[in-house]
C-alpha positions, 0 to 999 in steps of 0.5 A: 651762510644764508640758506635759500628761502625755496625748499626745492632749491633749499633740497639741492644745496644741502644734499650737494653739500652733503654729497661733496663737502660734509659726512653728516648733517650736523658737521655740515651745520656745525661747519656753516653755523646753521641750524639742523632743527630749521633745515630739517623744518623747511624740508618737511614741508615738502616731505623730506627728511634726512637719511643718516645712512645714505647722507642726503634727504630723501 
């Protein structure tokens, strides 16, 4: 899967995926074959961060 190089549109298709597809984070990259380590990276740059509790960045 290629994640799209915008952290804006980056921070809507992961926190979709999470809310429709995936329980956590890492099933959802351990499903897709990404890296948590360079999602969590590209979101940081736009201060934010992944929620493990409400499974979406915030």
């Amino acid at each position: 899967m290629t994640l799209p190089k915008d952290p804006i549109i980056l921070l809507s298709f992961i926190n979709t995926k999470l809310r429709d597809y995936n329980s956590s984070l890492d099933d959802l990259c351990k499903e897709n074959g990404l890296s948590m380590e360079i999602i969590k990276e590209r979101l940081s740059v736009i201060d934010y961060h992944y929620d493990e509790v409400r499974n979406q960045f915030v």
